[in-house]
PDB file of N, H, CA, C and O in Angstrom:
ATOM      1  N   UNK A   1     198.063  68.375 -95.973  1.00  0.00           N
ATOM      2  CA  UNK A   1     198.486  66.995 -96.154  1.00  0.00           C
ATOM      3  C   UNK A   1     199.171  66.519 -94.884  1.00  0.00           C
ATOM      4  O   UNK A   1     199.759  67.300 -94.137  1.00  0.00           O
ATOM      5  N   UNK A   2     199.086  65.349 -94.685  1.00  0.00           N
ATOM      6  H   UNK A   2     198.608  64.714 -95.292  1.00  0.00           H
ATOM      7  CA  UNK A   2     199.392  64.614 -92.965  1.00  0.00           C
ATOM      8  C   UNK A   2     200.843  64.590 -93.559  1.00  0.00           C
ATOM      9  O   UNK A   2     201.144  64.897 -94.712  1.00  0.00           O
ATOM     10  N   UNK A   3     201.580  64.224 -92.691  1.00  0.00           N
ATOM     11  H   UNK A   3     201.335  63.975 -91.754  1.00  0.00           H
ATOM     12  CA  UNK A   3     202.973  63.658 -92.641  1.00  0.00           C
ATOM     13  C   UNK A   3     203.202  62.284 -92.862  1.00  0.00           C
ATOM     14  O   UNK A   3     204.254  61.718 -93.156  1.00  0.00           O
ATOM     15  N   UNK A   4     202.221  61.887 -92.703  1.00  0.00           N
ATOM     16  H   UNK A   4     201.367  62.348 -92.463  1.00  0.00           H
ATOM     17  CA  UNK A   4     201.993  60.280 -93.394  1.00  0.00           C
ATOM     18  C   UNK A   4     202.369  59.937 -94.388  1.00  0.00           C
ATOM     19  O   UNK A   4     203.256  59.134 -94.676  1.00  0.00           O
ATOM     20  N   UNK A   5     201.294  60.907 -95.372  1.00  0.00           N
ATOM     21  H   UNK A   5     200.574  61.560 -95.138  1.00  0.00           H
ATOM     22  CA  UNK A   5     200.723  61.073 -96.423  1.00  0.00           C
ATOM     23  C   UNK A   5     202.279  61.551 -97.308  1.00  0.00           C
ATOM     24  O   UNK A   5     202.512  61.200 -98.464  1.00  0.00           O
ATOM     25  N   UNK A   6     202.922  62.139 -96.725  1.00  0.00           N
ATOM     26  H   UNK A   6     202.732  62.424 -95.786  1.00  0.00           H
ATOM     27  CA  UNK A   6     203.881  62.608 -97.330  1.00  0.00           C
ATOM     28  C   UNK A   6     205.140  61.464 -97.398  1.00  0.00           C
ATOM     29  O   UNK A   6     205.662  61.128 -98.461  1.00  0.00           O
ATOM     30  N   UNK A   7     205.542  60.914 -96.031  1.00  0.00           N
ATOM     31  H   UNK A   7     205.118  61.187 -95.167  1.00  0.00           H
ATOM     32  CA  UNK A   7     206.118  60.014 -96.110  1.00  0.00           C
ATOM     33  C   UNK A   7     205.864  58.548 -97.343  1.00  0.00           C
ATOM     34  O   UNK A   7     206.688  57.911 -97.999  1.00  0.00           O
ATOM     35  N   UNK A   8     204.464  58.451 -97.248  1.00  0.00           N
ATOM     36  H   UNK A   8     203.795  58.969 -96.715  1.00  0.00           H
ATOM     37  CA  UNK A   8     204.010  57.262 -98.426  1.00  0.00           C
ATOM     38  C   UNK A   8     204.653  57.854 -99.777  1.00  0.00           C
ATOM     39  O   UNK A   8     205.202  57.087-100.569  1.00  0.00           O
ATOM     40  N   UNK A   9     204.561  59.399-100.049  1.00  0.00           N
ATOM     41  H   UNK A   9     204.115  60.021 -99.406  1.00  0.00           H
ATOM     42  CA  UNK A   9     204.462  59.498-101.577  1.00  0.00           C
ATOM     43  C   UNK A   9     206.351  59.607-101.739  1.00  0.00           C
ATOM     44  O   UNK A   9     206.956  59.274-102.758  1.00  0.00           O
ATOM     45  N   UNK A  10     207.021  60.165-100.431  1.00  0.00           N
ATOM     46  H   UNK A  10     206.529  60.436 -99.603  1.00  0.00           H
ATOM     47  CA  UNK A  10     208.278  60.097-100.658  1.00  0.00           C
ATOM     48  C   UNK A  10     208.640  58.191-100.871  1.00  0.00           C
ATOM     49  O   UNK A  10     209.022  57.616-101.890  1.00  0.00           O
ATOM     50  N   UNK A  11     208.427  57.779 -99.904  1.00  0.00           N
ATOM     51  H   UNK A  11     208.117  58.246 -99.076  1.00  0.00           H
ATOM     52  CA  UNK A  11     208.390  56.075-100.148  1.00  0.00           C
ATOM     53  C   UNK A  11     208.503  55.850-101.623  1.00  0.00           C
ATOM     54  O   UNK A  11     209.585  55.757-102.203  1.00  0.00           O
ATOM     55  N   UNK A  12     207.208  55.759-102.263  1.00  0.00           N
ATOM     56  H   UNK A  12     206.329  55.835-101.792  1.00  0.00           H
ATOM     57  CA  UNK A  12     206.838  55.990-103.816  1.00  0.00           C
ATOM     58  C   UNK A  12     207.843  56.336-105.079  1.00  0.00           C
ATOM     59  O   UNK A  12     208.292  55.608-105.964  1.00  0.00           O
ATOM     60  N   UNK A  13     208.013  57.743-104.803  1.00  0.00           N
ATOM     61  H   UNK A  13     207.647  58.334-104.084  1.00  0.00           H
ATOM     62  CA  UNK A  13     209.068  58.546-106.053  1.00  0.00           C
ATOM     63  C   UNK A  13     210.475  57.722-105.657  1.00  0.00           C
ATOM     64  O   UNK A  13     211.224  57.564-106.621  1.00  0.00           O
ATOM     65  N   UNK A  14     210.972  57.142-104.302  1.00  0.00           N
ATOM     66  H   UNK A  14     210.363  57.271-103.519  1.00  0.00           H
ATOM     67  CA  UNK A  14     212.142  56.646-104.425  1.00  0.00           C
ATOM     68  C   UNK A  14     211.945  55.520-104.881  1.00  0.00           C
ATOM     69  O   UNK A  14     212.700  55.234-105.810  1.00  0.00           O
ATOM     70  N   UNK A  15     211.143  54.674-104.563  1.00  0.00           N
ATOM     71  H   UNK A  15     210.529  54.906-103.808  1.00  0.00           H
ATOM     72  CA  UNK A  15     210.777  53.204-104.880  1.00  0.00           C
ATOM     73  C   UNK A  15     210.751  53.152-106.736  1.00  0.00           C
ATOM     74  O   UNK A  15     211.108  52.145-107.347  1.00  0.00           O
ATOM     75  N   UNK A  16     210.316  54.287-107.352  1.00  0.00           N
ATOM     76  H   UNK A  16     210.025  55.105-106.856  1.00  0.00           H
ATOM     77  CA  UNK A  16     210.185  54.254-108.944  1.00  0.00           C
ATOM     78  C   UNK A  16     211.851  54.439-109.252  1.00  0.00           C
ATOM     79  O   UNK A  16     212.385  53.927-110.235  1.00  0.00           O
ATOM     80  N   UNK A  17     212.356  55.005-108.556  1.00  0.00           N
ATOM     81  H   UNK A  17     211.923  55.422-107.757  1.00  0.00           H
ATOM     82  CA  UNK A  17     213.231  54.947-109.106  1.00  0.00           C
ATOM     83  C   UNK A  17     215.010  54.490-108.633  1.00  0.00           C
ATOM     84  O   UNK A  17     216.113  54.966-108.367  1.00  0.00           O
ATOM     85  N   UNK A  18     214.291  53.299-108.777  1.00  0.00           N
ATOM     86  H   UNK A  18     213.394  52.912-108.993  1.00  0.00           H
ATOM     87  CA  UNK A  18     215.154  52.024-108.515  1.00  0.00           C
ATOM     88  C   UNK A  18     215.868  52.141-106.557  1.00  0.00           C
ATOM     89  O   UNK A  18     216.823  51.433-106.239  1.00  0.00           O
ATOM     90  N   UNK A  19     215.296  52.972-105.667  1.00  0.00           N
ATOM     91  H   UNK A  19     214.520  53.548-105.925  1.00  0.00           H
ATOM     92  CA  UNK A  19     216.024  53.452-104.291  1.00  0.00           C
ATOM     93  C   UNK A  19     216.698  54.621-104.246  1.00  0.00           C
ATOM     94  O   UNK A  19     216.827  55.282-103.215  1.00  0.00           O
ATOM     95  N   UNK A  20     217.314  55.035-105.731  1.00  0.00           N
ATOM     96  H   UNK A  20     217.209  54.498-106.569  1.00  0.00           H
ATOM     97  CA  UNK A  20     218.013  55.810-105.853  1.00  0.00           C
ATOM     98  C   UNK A  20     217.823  57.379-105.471  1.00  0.00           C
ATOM     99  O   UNK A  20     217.649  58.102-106.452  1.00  0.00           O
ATOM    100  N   UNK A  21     217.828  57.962-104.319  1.00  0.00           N
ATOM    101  H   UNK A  21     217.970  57.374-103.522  1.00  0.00           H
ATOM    102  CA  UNK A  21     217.409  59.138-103.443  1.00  0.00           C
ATOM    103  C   UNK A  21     217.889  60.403-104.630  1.00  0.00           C
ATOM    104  O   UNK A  21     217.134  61.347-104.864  1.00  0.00           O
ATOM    105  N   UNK A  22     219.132  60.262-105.256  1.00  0.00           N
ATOM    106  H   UNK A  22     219.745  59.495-105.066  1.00  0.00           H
ATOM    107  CA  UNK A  22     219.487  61.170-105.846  1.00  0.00           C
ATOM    108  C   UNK A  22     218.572  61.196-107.230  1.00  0.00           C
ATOM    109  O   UNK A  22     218.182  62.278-107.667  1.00  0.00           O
ATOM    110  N   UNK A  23     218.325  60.238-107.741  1.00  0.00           N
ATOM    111  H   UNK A  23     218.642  59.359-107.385  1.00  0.00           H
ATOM    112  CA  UNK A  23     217.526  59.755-108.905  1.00  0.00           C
ATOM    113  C   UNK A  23     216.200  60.906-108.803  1.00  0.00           C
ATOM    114  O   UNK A  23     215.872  61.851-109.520  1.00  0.00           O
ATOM    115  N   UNK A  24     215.672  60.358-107.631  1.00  0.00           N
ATOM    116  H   UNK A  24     215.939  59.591-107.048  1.00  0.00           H
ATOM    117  CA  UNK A  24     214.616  60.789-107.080  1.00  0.00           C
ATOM    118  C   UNK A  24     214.563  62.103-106.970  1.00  0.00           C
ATOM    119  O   UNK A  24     213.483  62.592-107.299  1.00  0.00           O
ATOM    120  N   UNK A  25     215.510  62.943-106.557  1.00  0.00           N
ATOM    121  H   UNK A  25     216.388  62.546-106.290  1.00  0.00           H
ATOM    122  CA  UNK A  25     215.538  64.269-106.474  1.00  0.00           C
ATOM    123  C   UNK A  25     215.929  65.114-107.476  1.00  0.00           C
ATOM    124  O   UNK A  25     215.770  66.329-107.589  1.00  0.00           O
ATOM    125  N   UNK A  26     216.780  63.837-108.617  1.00  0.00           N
ATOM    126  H   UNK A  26     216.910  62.850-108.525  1.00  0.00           H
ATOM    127  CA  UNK A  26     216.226  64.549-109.988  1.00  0.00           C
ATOM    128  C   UNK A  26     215.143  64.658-110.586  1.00  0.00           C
ATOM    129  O   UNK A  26     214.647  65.718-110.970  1.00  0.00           O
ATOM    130  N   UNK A  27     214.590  63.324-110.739  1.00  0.00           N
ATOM    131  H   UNK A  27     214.993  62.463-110.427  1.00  0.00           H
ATOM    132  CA  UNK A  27     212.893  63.577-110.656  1.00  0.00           C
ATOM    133  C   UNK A  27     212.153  64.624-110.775  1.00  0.00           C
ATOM    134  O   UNK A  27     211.629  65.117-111.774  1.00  0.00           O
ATOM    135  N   UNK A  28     212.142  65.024-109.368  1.00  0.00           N
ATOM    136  H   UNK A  28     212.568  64.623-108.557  1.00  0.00           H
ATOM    137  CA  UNK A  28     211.011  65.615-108.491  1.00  0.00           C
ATOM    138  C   UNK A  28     211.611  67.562-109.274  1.00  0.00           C
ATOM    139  O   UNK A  28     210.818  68.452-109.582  1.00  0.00           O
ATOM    140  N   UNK A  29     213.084  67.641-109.372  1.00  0.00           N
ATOM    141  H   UNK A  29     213.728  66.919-109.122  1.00  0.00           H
ATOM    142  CA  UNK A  29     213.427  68.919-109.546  1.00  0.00           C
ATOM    143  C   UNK A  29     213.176  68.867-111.214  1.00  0.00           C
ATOM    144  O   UNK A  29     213.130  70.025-111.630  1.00  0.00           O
ATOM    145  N   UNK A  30     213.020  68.005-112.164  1.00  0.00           N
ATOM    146  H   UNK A  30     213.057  67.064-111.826  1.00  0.00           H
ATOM    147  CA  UNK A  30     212.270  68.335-113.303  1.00  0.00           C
ATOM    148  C   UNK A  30     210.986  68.354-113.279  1.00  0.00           C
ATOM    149  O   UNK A  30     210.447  68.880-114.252  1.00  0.00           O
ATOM    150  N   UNK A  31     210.389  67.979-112.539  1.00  0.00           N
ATOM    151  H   UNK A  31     210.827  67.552-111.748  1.00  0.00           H
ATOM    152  CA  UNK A  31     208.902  68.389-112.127  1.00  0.00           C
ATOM    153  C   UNK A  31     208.394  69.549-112.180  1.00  0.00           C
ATOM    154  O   UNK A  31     207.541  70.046-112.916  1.00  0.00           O
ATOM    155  N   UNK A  32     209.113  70.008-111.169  1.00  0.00           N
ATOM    156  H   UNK A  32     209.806  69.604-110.572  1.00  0.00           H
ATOM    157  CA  UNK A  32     208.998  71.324-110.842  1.00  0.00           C
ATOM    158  C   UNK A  32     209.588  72.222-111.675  1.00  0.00           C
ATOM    159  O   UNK A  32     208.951  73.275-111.707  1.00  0.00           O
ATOM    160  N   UNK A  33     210.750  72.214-112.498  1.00  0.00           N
ATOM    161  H   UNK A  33     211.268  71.359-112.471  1.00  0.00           H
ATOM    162  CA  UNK A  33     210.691  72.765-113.599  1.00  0.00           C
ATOM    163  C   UNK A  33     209.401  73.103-114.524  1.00  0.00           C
ATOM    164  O   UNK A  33     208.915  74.206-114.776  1.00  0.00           O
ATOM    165  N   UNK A  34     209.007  71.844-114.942  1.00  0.00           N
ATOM    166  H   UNK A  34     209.402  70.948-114.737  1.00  0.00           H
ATOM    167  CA  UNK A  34     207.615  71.599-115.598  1.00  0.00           C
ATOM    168  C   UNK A  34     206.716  72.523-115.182  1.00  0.00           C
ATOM    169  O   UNK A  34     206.188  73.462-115.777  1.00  0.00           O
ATOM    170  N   UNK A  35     206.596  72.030-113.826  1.00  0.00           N
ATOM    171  H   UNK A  35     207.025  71.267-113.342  1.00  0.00           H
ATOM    172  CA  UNK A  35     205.345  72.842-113.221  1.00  0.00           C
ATOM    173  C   UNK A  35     205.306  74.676-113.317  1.00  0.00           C
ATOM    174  O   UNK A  35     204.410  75.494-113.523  1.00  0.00           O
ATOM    175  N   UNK A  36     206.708  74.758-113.058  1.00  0.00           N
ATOM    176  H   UNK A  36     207.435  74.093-112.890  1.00  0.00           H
ATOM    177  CA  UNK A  36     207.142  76.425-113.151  1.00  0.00           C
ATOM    178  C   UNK A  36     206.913  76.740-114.509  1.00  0.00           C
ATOM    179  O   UNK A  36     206.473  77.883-114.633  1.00  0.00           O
ATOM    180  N   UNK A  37     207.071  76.069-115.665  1.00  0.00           N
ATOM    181  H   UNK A  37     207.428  75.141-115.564  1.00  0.00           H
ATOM    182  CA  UNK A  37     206.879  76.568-116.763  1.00  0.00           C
ATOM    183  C   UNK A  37     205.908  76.578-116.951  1.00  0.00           C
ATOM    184  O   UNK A  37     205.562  77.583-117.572  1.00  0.00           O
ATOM    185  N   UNK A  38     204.657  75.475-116.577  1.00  0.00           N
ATOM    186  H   UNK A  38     204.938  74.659-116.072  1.00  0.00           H
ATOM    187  CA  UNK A  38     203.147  76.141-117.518  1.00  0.00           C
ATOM    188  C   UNK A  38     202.663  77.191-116.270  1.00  0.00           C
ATOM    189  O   UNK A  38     201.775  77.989-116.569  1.00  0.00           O
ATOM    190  N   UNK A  39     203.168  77.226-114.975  1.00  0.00           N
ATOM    191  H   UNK A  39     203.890  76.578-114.732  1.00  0.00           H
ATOM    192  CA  UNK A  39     202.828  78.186-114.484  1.00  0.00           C
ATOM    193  C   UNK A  39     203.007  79.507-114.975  1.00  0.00           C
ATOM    194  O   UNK A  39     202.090  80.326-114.913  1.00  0.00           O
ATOM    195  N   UNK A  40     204.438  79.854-115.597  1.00  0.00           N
ATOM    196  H   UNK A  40     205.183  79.189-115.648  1.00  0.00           H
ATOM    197  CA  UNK A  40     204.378  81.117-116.361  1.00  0.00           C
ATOM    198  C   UNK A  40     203.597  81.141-117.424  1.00  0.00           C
ATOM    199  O   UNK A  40     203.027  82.183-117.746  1.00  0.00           O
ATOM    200  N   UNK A  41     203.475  80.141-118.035  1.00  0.00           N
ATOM    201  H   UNK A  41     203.938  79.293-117.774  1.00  0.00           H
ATOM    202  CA  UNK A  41     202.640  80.338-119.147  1.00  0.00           C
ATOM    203  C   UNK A  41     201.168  80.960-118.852  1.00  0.00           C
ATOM    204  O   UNK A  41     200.620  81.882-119.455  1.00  0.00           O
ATOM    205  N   UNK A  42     200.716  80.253-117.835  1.00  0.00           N
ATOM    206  H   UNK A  42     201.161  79.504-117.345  1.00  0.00           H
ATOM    207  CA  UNK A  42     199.025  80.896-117.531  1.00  0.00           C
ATOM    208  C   UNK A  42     199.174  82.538-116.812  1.00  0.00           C
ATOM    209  O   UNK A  42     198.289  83.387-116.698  1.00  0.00           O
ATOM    210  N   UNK A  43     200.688  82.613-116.375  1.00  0.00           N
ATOM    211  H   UNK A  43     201.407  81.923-116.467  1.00  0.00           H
ATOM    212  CA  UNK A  43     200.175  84.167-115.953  1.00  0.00           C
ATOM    213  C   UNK A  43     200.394  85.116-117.485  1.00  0.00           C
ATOM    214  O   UNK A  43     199.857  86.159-117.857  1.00  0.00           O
ATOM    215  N   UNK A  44     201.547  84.120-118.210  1.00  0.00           N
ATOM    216  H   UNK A  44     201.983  83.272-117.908  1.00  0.00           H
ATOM    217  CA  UNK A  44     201.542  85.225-119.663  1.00  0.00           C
ATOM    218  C   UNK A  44     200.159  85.261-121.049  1.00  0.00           C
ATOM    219  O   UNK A  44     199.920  85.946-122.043  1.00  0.00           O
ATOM    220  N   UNK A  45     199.261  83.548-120.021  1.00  0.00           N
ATOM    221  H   UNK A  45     199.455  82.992-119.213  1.00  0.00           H
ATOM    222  CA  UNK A  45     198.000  83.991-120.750  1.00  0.00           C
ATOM    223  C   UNK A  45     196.756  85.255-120.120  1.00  0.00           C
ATOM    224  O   UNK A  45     196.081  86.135-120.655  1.00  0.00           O
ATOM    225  N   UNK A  46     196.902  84.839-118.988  1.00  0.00           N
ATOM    226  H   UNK A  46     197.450  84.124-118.554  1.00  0.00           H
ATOM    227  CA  UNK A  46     195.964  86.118-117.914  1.00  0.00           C
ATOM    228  C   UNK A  46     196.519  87.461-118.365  1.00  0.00           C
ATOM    229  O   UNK A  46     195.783  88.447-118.413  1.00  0.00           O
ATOM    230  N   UNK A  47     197.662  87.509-118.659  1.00  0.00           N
ATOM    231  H   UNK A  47     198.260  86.708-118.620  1.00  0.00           H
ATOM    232  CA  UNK A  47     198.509  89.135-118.450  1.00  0.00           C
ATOM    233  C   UNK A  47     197.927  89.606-120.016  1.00  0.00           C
ATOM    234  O   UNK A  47     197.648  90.781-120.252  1.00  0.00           O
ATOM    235  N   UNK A  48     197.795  88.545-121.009  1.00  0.00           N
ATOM    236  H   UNK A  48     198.023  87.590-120.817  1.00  0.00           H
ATOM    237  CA  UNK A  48     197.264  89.034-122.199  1.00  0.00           C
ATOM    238  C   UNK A  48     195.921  89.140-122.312  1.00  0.00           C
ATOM    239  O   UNK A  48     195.462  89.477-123.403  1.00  0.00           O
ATOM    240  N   UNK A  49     195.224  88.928-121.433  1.00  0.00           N
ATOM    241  H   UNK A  49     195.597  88.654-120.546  1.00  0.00           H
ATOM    242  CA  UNK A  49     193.290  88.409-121.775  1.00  0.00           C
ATOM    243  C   UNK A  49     192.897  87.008-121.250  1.00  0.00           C
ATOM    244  O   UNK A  49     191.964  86.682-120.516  1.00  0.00           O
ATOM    245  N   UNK A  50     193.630  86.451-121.688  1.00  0.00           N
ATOM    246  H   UNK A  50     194.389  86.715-122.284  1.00  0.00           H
ATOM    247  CA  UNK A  50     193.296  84.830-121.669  1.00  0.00           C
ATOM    248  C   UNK A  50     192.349  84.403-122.299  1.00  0.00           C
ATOM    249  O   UNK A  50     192.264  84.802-123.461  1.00  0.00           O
ATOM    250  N   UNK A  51     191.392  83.538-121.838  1.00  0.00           N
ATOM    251  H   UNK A  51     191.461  83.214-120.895  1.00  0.00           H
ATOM    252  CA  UNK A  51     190.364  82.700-122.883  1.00  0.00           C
ATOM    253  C   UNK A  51     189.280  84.281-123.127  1.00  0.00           C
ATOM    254  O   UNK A  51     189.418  85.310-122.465  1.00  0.00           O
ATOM    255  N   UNK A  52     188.462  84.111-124.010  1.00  0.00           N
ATOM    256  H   UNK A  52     188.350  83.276-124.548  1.00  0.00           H
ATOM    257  CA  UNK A  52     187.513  84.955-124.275  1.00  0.00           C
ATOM    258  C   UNK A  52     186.383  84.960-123.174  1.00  0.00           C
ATOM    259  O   UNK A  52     185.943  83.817-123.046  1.00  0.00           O
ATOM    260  N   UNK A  53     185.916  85.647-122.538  1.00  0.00           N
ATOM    261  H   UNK A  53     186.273  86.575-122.642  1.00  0.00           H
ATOM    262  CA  UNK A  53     184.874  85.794-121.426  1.00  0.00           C
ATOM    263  C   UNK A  53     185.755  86.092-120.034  1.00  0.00           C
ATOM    264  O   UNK A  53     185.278  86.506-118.978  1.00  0.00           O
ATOM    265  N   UNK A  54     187.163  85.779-120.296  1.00  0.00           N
ATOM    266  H   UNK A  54     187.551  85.443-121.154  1.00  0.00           H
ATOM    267  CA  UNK A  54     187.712  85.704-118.864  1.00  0.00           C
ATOM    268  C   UNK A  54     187.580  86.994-117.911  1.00  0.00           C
ATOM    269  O   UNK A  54     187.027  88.041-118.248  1.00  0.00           O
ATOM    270  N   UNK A  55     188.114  86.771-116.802  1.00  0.00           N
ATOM    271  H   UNK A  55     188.563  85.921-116.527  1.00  0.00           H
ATOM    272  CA  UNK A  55     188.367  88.354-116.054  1.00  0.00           C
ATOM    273  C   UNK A  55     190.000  88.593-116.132  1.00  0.00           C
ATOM    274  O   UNK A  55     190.834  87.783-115.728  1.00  0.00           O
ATOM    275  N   UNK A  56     190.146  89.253-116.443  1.00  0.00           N
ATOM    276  H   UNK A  56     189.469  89.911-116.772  1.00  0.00           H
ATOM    277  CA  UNK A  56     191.109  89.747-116.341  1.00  0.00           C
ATOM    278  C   UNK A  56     191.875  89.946-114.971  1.00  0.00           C
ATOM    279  O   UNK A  56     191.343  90.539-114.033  1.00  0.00           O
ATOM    280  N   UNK A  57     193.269  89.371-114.900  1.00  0.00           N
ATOM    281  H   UNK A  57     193.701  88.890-115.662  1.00  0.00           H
ATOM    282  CA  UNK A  57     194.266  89.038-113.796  1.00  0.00           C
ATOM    283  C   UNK A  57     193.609  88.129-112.816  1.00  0.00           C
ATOM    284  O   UNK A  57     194.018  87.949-111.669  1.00  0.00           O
ATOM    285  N   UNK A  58     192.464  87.518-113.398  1.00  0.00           N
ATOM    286  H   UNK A  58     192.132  87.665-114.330  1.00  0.00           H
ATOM    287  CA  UNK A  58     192.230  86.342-112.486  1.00  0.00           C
ATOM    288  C   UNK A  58     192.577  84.941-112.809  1.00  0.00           C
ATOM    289  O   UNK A  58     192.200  84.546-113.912  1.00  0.00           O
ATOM    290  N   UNK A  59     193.337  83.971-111.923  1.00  0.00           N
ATOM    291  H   UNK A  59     193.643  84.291-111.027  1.00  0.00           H
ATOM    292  CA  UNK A  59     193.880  82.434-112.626  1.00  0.00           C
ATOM    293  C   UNK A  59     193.024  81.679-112.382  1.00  0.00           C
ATOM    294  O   UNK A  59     193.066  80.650-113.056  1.00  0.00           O
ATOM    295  N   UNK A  60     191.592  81.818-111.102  1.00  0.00           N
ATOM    296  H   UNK A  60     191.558  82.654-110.555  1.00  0.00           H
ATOM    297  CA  UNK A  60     191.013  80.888-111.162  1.00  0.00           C
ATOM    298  C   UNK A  60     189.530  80.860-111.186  1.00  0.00           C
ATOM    299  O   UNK A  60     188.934  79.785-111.254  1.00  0.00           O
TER     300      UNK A  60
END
């Protein structure tokens, strides 16, 4: 990703939420909460089998 590209989307998440930088970085750190959680979830589905046909210890 360019630095551009990054600057626009930082622009963005502050702009939603009202300028507020701190707002914003709450935001972004429940996000990533989020994201960390279904991430464990798919390794505690791989670590069990996962879908039927899968390979085993593979996520993608």
């Amino acid at each position: 990703m360019s630095s551009g590209f990054h600057e626009a989307a930082i622009d963005e998440i502050v702009a939603r939420c009202n300028g507020d930088i701190r707002g914003a970085l709450k935001a972004l750190l429940l996000v990533n909460e989020q994201l960390e959680a279904e991430l464990a979830e798919l390794h505690a589905a791989v670590a069990d089998g996962g879908p039927v046909g899968a390979k085993r210890g593979v996520l993608h």
